[in-house]
Structure formats: structure tokens, C-alpha cells
N, C-alpha and C positions, 0 to 999 in steps of 0.2 A: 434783706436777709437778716440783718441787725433786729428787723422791729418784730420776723417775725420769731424769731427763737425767743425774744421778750415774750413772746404772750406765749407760747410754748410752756416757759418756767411760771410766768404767774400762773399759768390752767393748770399745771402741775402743783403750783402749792398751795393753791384754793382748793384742787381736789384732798391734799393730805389734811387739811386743816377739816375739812367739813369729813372725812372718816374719823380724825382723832378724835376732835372736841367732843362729842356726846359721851363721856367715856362712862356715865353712870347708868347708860341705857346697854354698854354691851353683854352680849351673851358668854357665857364660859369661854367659847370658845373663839373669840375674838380674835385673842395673841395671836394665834394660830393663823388666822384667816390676814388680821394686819402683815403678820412676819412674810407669808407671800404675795402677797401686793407688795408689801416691801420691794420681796428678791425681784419681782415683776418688773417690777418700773424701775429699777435700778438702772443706770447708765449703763451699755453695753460698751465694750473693748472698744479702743479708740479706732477709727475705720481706716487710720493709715497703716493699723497693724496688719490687717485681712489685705488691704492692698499690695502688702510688700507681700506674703506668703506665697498669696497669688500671682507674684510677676517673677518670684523667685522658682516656683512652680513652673511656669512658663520658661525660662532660662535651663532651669534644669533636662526638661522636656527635649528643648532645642541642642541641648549640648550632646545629647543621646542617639538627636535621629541622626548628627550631624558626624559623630562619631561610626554610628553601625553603616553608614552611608560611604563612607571614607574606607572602612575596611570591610564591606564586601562586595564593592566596585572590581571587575575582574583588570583590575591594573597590572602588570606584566610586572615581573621582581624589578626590574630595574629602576619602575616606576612610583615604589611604593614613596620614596621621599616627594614624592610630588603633591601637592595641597588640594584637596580636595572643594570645589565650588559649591557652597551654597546654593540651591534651588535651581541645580543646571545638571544634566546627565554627564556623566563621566563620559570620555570618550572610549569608544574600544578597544582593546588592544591590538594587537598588525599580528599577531598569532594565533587569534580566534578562526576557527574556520567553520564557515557557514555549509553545512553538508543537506542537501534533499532529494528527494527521489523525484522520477521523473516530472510525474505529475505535479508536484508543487504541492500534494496535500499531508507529506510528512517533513516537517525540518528539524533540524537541530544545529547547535552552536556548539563548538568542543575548541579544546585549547591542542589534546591529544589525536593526531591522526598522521600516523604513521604508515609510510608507503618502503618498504627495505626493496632494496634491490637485489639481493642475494638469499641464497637459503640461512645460508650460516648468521643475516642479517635479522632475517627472518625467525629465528634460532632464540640468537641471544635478546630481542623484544620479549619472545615470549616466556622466557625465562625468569627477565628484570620482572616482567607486567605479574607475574605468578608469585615471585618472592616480592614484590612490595603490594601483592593485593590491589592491582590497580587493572581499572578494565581495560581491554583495546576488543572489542566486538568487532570480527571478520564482517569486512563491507565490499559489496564488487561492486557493480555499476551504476548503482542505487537505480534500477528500474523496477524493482518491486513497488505494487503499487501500494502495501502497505510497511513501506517503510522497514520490512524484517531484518535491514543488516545496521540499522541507525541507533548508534547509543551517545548522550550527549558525554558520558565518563570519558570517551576514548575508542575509537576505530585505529583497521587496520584493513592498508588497502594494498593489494599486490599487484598493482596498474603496472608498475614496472619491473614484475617477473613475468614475463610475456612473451618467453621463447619456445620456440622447437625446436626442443632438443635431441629429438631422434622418431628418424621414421623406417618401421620396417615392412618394405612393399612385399616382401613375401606372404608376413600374416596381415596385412593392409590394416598394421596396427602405427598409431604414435604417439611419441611421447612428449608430453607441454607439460609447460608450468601454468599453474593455474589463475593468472592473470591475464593470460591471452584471450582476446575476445574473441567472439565466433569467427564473425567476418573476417577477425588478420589468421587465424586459425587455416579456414577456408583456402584463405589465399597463400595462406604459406605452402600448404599440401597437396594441391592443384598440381604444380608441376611434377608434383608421382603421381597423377593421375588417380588421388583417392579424394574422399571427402566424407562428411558425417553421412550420416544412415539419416536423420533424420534434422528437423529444424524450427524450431519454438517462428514466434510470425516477426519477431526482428531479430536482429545479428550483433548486439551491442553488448550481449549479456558476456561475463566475463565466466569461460570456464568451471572454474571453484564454484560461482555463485549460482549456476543454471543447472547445476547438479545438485548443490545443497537444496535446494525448493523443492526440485520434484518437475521440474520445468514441463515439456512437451510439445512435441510436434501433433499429427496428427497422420493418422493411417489405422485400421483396428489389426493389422497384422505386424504394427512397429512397435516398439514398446517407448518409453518416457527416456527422458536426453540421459537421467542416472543408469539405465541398465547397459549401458553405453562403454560404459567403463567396466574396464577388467582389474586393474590395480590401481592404489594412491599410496597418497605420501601424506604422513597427519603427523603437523608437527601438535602436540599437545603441551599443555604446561607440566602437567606430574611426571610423564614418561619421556620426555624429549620427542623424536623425532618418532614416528611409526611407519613401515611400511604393510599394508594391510591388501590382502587379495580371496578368493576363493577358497583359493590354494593355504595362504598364509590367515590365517583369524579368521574365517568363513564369519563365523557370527559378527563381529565387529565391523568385518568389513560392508557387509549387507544389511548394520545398523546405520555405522556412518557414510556409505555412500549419498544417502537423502537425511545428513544428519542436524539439517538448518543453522550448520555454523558452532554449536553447541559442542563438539566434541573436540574439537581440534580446526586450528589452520589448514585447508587443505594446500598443500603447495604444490603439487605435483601430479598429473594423472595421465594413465594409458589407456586411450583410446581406438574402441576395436571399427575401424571403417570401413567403406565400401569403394567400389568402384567408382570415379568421376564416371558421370551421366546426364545424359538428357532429360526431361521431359516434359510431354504433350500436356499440356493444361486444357482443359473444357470448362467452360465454362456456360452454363445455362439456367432458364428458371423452369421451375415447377410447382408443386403445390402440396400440402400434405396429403392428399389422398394420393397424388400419385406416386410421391414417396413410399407411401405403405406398402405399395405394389410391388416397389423396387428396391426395398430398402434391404433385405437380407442381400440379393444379387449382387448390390452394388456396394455392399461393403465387403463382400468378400473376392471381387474381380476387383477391385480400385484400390494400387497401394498406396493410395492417398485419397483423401475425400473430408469432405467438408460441407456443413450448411448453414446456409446464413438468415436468418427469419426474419423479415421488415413487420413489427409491431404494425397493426389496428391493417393490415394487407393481407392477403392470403397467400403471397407469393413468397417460395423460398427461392434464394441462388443456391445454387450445388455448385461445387468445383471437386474437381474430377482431377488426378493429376496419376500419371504410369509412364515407364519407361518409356523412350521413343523407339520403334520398331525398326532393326536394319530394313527388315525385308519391307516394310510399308512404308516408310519414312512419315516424311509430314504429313500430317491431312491435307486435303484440298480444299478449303473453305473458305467462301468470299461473303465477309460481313454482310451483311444489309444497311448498317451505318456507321459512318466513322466516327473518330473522337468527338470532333463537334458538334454531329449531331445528338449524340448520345448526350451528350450535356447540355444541350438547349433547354431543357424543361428547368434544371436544374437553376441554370440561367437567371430565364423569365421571372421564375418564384423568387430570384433574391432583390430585381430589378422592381418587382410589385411589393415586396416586403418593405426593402426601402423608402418609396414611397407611404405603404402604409403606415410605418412607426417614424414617418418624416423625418426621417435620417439625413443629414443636412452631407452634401459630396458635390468633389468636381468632377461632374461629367465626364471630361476627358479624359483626367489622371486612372479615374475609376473603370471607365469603361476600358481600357488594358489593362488595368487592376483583375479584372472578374473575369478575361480571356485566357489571361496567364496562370489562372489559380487551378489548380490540382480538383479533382470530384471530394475527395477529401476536407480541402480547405475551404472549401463552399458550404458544405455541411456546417462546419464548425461555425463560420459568418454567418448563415443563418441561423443558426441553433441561438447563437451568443442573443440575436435581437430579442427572443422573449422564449429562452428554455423552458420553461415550465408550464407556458398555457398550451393545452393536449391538444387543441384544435390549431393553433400552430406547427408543434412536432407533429401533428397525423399529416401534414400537409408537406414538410421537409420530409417526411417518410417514403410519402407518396412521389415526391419526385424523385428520389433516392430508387424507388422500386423501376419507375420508369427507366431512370438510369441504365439499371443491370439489363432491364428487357434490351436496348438496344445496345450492352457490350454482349451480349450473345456470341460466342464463337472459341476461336481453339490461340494460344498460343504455345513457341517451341522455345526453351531455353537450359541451360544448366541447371540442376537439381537445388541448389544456393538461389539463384534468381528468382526459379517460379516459388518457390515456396514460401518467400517470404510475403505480407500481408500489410499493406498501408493500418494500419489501425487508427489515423486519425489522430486530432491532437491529446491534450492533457485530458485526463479522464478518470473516472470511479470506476473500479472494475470488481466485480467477484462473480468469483468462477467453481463451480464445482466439480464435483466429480463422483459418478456413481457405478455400481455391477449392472452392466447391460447384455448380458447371458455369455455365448460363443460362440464364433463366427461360421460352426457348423447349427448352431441353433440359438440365433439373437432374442434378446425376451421382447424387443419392443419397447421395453418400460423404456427407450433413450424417446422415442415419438411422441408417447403418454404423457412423460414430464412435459413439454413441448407444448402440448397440448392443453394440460393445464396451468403453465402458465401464461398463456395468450391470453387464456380465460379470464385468468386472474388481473393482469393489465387493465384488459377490457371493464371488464366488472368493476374495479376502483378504479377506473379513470387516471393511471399512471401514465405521464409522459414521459414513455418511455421509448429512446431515439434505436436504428436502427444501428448496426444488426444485432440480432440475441446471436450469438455462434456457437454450433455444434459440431465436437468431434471425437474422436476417438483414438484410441492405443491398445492395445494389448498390455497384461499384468508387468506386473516390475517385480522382482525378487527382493527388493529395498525395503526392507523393514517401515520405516516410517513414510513411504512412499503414499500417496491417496488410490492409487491405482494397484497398491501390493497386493498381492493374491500366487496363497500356495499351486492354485490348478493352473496348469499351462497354459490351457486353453480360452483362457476367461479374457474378454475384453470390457472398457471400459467407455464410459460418453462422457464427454467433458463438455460443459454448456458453460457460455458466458453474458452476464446480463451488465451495461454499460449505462455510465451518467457522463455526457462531456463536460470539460471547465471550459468553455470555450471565451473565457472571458478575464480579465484580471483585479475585476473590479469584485472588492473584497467581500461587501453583503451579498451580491449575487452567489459569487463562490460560495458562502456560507447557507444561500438560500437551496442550491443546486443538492450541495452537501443534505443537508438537510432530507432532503425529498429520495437522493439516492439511499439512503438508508434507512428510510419511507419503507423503500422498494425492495431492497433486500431483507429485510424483517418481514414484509411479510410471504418471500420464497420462502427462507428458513422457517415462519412459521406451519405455512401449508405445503412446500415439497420435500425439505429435505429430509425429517425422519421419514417421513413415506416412500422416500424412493431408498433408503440410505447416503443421503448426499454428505459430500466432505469437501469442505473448502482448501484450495489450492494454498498452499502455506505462503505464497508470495500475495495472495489477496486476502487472508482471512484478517478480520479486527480484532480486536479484543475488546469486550464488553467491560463499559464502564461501571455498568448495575450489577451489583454484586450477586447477584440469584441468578441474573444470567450468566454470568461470569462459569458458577459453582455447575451450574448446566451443560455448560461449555466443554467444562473441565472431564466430566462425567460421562461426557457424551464419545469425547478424545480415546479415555480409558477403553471405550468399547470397540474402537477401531481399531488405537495403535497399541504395542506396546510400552506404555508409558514407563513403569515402573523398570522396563529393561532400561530402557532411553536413558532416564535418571540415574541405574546404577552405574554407566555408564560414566556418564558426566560425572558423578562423585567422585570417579575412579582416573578418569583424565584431565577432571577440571575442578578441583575440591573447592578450589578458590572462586568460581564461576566469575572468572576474567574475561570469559569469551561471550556469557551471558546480557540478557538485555532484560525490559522490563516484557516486552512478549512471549520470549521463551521462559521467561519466570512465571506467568500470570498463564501461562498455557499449560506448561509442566511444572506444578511447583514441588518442592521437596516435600517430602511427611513429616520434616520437622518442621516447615514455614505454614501448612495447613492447621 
């Protein structure tokens, strides 16, 4: 190193020597051109100086991340004296709570979520949350499938106000809190011998929260779970408590009946019911032509009906569901196959799949594994091997159709029992809802959508799993209802198009996801302005592209009353404590546009 920095300085002073010396041959402008060579070759800063800057840079850097690290770690107050780990995740706090909806494809983390047991509890939350500006967004069961009641600021759940608190069998009306779920509802009211009118396909949804949506059974002469209601109780943050009916605020009351959470807590509702009853379920297959034949008669004789379409199949299931008849009673009907045989097919296909994608099992464990499994849960084990290749799902389809051909036949049960609806496990759902004329003159257009989107399936190659499900209701007087309509007589077809999760393995999910919304983009591109379709507010998303987003928004205007909605909220909720980013990015204010 020594010898060569020596010859470094003599090449250096041999060079300045052979520029100086000729100094009678230079040009004017020599000095000039010497003095930068000079500054040129001048020794630079010593290189231990640029070392320190640089490691003090580095420290500095370090001391920074290590700081913002330490104080935005969601450590609980108690724990803030506690020293923060270098290059190790903090641990979480024991008050954070992990909130998701059913399906597992909306979550959130919050520190706030607040369950009161009492109104008066209930009361002073929403008071504190309004004078400190702090969110608690009304959540019931979280089975929305997109997540409509999830805000990470702060929830508020009313799991345990979940009483009945008065029933009057004269007008076969009662009165709950609106944290009671269907089912304990059901079961409370039974022994007065009443029960709901009507019943979305599970029983878990909590009151408050199956009327904020817009929920829905099905029947074209029943209307949606909101018209259900005759009075509430909205506690709000500007006004306190409200009671709101027909009678009392007509307008408000038939704003916020279907008011997605937005206007007030609902705590409280009267419910108008019916008689406890039986009924006879049918269940059979058909086809769309011979639906077309039948389809006015049979939606106007059947207070209940339903149809279920198996993708890349011609066959629809119908179910048929009406009171049971003193005078006839039961039907007399002796299947052609039982349970087991009926799901042999279903069977076979999982027993050949496995093999096909060499799915490694033990025999024995498995083969009672695949006996005991529900028709449901067999789908789902199939579907999870390879969801997305269409020559797989047309094959689970296809045994799925076989299926239904041999459950063919009639069952008899309480109006609670038959009407609810296996739907299978986690899933992508969006559902619409359009004007399908009146049950003295149907347009049809529910069969036309139907029809094209089969087409559409077909034509790109979507695999997509059965069933598509179609049905119906009668109008809603609810303002922000999908189904609201001033004419009485107007009914509506409600269609549902589904992606299962049948799986928990994360890129799948993401791959699944992906493709489900493949599929619904392009209904919304080619059915919904053409039919006027309107997505069920329990399954609509919100667009992350901002042009569609503005489309979205524009599109809402034309439906609902936005601008009422909003004045609304400004007026019971200034502080939008109850608000989330869905109801903001759906209805936003004219000063946040």
C-alpha cells in the first residue's frame, strides 16, 4: 500500500512539473486553465470525514424508525412505559377486538366495541361517542356479506338487548329489542302462537340489523322483513332518543326503517305477525320453458316460491311452499329415492376427484367422513379441489342437478323450519333486485334476466357454482328500500349470483375473489342498467376506481332519495359517529364531493 501511494505522488509531481516548466511557450490563457487543474487535483476531504456523516446518517435514520415504531404500536395506556423491541413486532394488546363477517372476506381490528345492556346504556354511549366525535358504527351479526356494519374507529353491538318485551295477541303484534335474533325471536313467540310473516334463508340476523339492509324472504305477495314493522325506537346522537311510526314522523319513519345504520341506533321495534303455521314444501325440477308456461300462475297461487338455476344445466329446482290445508292435510307422496340415494352421484364425483388431484386420505377415517357430510358440505370439498377450472365446477354442477332430480317430493313443517335455506359454506354473494311488473300482469323481464345471464356464463367461460337463486316480494314503502315502489301492486325478482371460499388457504381465496368479481362486473356491466337492477345493500361493494365509484354514486341518485337520506343524517347525526367508509363513499355529503 506504502509503495503504491509513492508512485501515485511522484506521477503526480512529474505531471505538475512537465505542465509548469515550458512557461515561455504558454498561451494567455494558461493561469486560467493551470488554476483548474490546480482546484482539479487538489486532495479531496479526508474520507474519514464522509464516513462519520454517513454512519451518523445511519444512527440518526435508526433512532427515528425506532421511535415512530415505539409510539404507534397499539400498546394499551397502561403499557406505554414499556420499552419497545427493536426488529420484533409489538405484541397486541388483550383489548383489541378482531370483528368479521361471516364469510371471512371483511375484517377489522378496533379497540372500541361496545355491547350496553340497557337503553339508558345505550343512551349515554351515544351521547359520550357524539360529544367526543368518536365513531361506534351499529353492527349486528356481521353476516352481511359485505361487511356493511364494520368500522375499524368503533362499533356498537346490541347482542345483549335481546328481549321481548311485550306481545299483543289481539293485534298479533310484538314488541323486541333490537338485538334479538330471528331464531330466539321465533322462539320466544311461538308459545302465543304467532310468528314473522315472513323469513330471509337463515335465522341469525339480529333484528335492528335485517331491517336496516332491506333483508328479504321471498313470496311476490309478501313484501321485504322492513315493511314488517309498524314502529321503532332510534336513539340518535343530536336528538336523543326518537320514537318514530306511520302515525308519528311518517316521513322519517319510512326513511329510517331501511336506514343502513346511518340515522340512529335502532333499539327497539314493533312488530306486525301472523299466525303460527304450517307449511307444505314442493319441491321439484323443471326447465325454463316450462317455467314460462307457469310462471304468472305460479307466482300468483304460491305464497312462497322460489327458483334455483344450476349453471352450464337446463334444469331449474322450484320450491313451492303454502299453507298446509285443514281439510287436505298432508300430501301423500312416496319419494322414488331416499337420502342416500339421492347423494350417491354426489358421492362418486368426490371419491373420483380425489383420486384425480391425488389427494393423499385414510380410507376408513374418510369413508365416514363423506357419509356423514351434509349435500352442502360435499359441494364445498369439491368445489375447494380446483374452483375455478369450469370443466370441474360444470361437473359438481352436474351432480348437484342430479341431486335435486332425486330429492323430488313434498315436505310438512312449521313456517320457521321450511323456510329457511342451507346456503352452504363462506361465500361471495351479490344479489340484486329489479321491477318485475304485477302479479295481475308480470313483465317477464325476472325469466329474460335469467336467460341472459346463462348466456353470459356460457359465452365467457365463468365458473360459476350452483345455484343462481331467484325470487320475489312485493314493494316496500321504505324509502331507501331496493324493492320501494309508490304503486301497491308492483312486485319485485330478487336474483342471486355466488363464488364459494370453500377453502382457507389464502392465494386461493384471493384467486377465488378475484374471478368472483370477474363475474359480477360483467352482470353490472350487461344486466343491470338494462333491467334496472339494484344491489341488496348487505352485498353491494364499493368501487375502488374512482370513475366507477362517481358512476356508482350517480347511479344511487337515480333510485333513492339520496339528498333526503343526507339531510337526514346531518340532522340526527352531524357528527357522522354512526357513519362508516361505505355509507360515506356511497352517499357522500356536497361538501365532501
Amino acid at each position: 500500500m506504502l509503495r503504491l501511494l509513492q508512485i501515485r505522488r511522484s506521477r503526480l509531481a512529474s505531471l505538475t512539473k512537465t505542465l509548469i516548466r515550458p512557461t515561455q511557450n504558454l498561451s494567455p490563457t494558461t493561469p486560467s486553465l493551470l488554476r483548474a487543474l490546480c482546484t482539479t487535483t487538489s486532495s479531496p476531504p479526508p474520507s474519514s470525514e464522509a464516513e462519520l456523516r454517513k454512519y451518523v446518517g445511519y444512527a440518526a435514520l435508526l433512532i427515528g424508525c425506532a421511535a415512530a415504531t415505539y409510539y404507534s404500536f397499539p400498546f394499551p395506556t397502561d403499557a406505554k412505559h414499556k420499552k419497545a423491541q427493536l426488529f420484533r413486532y409489538a405484541p397486541l394488546p388483550e383489548d383489541l377486538h378482531t370483528v368479521s363477517n361471516w364469510s371471512g372476506t371483511h375484517e377489522v381490528q378496533t379497540r372500541t366495541f361496545l355491547q350496553p345492556e340497557t337503553e339508558e346504556e345505550l343512551e349515554a354511549l351515544v351521547k359520550q361517542a357524539h360529544e367526543e366525535r368518536r365513531k361506534i358504527r351499529p353492527v349486528g351479526s356481521g353476516l352481511s356479506p359485505n361487511g356493511i356494519g364494520l368500522h375499524r374507529a368503533g362499533m356498537v353491538n346490541l347482542a345483549l338487548m335481546d328481549k321481548v318485551i311485550e306481545v299483543d295477541k289481539e293485534k298479533k303484534r310484538v314488541r323486541v329489542q333490537a338485538g334479538v335474533r330471528v331464531s330466539q325471536l321465533v322462539d320466544g313467540i311461538k308459545e302465543h302462537g304467532l310468528t314473522l310473516q315472513n323469513f330471509a334463508s337463515i335465522r341469525e340476523q339480529q333484528i335492528g340489523g335485517i331491517i336496516q339492509v332491506g333483508a328479504h324472504g321471498t313470496g311476490a305477495s309478501l313484501p321485504p322483513m322492513d315493511e314488517q314493522i309498524v314502529s321503532m325506537k332510534l336513539v340518535t346522537p343530536a336528538k336523543g332518543t326518537i320514537e318514530i311510526s306511520k302515525e308519528n314522523d311518517p316521513e322519517l319513519f319510512y326513511l329510517a326503517r331501511c336506514g343502513l345504520g346511518g340515522l340512529g341506533v335502532v333499539s327497539e321495534v314493533t312488530i306486525q305477525c301472523v299466525d303460527r303455521h304450517e307449511l307444505v314444501e314442493h319441491t321439484f325440477v323443471s326447465n325454463l320453458k316450462e317455467i314460462r308456461k307457469n310462471h304468472k300462475k305460479w307466482l300468483a297461487e304460491n305464497k312462497h316460491i322460489k327458483y334455483l338455476y344450476i349453471p352450464y344445466t337446463d334444469m331449474v329446482v322450484v320450491v313451492k311452499c303454502n299453507p298446509l290445508s285443514k281439510w287436505k292435510g298432508a300430501p301423500k307422496f312416496k319419494p322414488k329415492y331416499d337420502k342416500e340415494e339421492a347423494l350417491l352421484e354426489v358421492r362418486d364425483l368426490y371419491r373420483e376427484s380425489l383420486k384425480k388431484y391425488r389427494v393423499e386420505e385414510n380410507n376408513e377415517s374418510d369413508a365416514t367422513d363423506i357419509n356423514e357430510l351434509s349435500f352442502t358440505e360435499l359441494r364445498d370439498k369439491l368445489l375447494a379441489l380446483d374452483p375455478l377450472n369450469k370443466d370441474h365446477v360444470i361437473k359438481v354442477n352436474q351432480a348437484e342437478a342430479e341431486y335435486w332430480r332425486k330429492s323430488e317430493g313434498f315436505r310438512v313443517g312449521w313456517s320457521d323450519e321450511i323456510l329457511g335455506f342451507d346456503c352452504g359454506g363462506q361465500q361471495w354473494v351479490s344479489e340484486t333486485c329489479f321491477p318485475a311488473g304485477t302479479l295481475e300482469k308480470p313483465s317477464m323481464r325476472d325469466l329474460d334476466y335469467i336467460e341472459e345471464l346463462k348466456q353470459l356464463i356460457e359465452k365467457e367461460g365463468i365458473p360459476a357454482p350452483a345455484p343462481i337463486e331467484q325470487r320475489w316480494t312485493a314493494r316496500s314503502r321504505s324509502l331507501m328500500s331496493p324493492a320501494s315502489s309508490s304503486a301497491e301492486n308492483d312486485i319485485f325478482s330478487w336474483v342471486g349470483i355466488i363464488m364459494y371460499l370453500p377453502t382457507m388457504d389464502a392465494r386461493q381465496r384471493k384467486e377465488i375473489t378475484d374471478e368472483y368479481f370477474h363475474y359480477r362486473h360483467l352482470t353490472q356491466t350487461r344486466l343491470w342498467g338494462e333491467y334496472s337492477a339494484y344491489e341488496h345493500w348487505a352485498k353491494i361493494e364499493v368501487p375502488k376506481d374512482k370513475d366507477e365509484l362517481a358512476a356508482l354514486q350517480a347511479r344511487l341518485r337515480k333510485r333513492f332519495p339520496v339528498d333526503l337520506y343526507n339531510k337526514a343524517r346531518s340532522e340526527l347525526d352531524p357528527n357522522r359517529i354512526l357513519s362508516n367508509n361505505t355509507i360515506e363513499k356511497l352517499f357522500p355529503l356536497m361538501e365532501n364531493v
